[in-house]
C-alpha positions as CSV (number, residue, x, y, z in Angstrom):
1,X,88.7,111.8,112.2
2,X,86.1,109.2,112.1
3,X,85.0,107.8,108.8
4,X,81.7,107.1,107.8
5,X,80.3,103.8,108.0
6,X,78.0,104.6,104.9
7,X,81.2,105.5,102.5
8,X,82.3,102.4,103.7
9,X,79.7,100.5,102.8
10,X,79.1,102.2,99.5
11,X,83.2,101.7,99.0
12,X,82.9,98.2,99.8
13,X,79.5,97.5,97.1
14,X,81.4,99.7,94.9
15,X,84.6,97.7,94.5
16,X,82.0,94.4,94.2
17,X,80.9,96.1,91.4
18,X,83.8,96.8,89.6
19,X,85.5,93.5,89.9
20,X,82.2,91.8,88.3
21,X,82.5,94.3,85.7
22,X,86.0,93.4,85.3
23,X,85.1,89.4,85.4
24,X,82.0,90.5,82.8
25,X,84.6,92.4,80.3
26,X,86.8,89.4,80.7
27,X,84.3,86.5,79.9
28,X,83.1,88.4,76.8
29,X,86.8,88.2,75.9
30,X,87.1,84.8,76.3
31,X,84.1,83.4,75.0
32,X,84.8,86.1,71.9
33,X,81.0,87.3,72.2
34,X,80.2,88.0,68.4
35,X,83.5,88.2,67.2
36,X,84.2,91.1,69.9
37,X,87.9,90.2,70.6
38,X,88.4,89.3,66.9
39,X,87.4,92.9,66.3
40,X,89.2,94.4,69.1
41,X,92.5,92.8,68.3
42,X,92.4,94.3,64.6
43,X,91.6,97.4,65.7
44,X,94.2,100.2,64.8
45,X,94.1,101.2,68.8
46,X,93.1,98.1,70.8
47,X,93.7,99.0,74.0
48,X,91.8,102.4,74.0
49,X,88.7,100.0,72.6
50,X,89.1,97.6,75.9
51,X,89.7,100.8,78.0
52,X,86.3,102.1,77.0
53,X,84.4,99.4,77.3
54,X,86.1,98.5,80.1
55,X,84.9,101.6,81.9
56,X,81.4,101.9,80.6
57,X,80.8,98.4,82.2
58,X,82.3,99.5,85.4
59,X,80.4,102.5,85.7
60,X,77.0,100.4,85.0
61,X,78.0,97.6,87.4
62,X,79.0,99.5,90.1
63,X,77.0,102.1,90.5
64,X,74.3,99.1,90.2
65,X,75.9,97.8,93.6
66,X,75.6,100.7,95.3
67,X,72.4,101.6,94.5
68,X,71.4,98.3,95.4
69,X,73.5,98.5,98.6
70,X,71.4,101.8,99.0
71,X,68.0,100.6,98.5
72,X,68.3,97.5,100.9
73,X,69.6,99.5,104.2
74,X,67.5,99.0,106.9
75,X,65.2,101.9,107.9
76,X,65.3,101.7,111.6
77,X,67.9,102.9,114.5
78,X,67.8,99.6,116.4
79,X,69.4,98.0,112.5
80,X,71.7,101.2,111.7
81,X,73.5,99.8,115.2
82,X,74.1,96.7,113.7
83,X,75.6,98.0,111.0
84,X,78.3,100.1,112.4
């Protein structure tokens, strides 16, 4: 069975995605963007506050990347070629 070069590709901007989000969630950690990690930390139930934001910034940044992905595949055969 033959995969598809499109789920591929949309795999591929996908997991680009997630690891900026990841980096994203990260850098507001470290930087403690107003007071966030402060907050966090004292939280009763820290890690299913990270989790959470966490996945709400994956979701936006990845499925940003694929629908850019989407949006800049060629339109033409001769291109699709190229692709595979």
């Amino acid at each position: 069975m033959t995969r598809s070069p499109l789920l591929k590709y949309l795999a591929i901007n996908g997991a680009i995605g997630t690891l900026i989000a990841m980096l994203f969630v990260a850098a507001l950690f470290w930087h403690n963007v107003g007071g966030l990690r402060v907050v966090l930390l004292e939280t009763e139930e820290p890690l299913i506050a990270v989790i959470l934001l966490t996945a709400g910034f994956i979701v936006t940044f990845a499925s940003a990347a694929m629908g850019t992905a989407i949006m800049l595949l060629p339109r033409d055969k001769r291109s699709w070629d190229e692709i595979r």
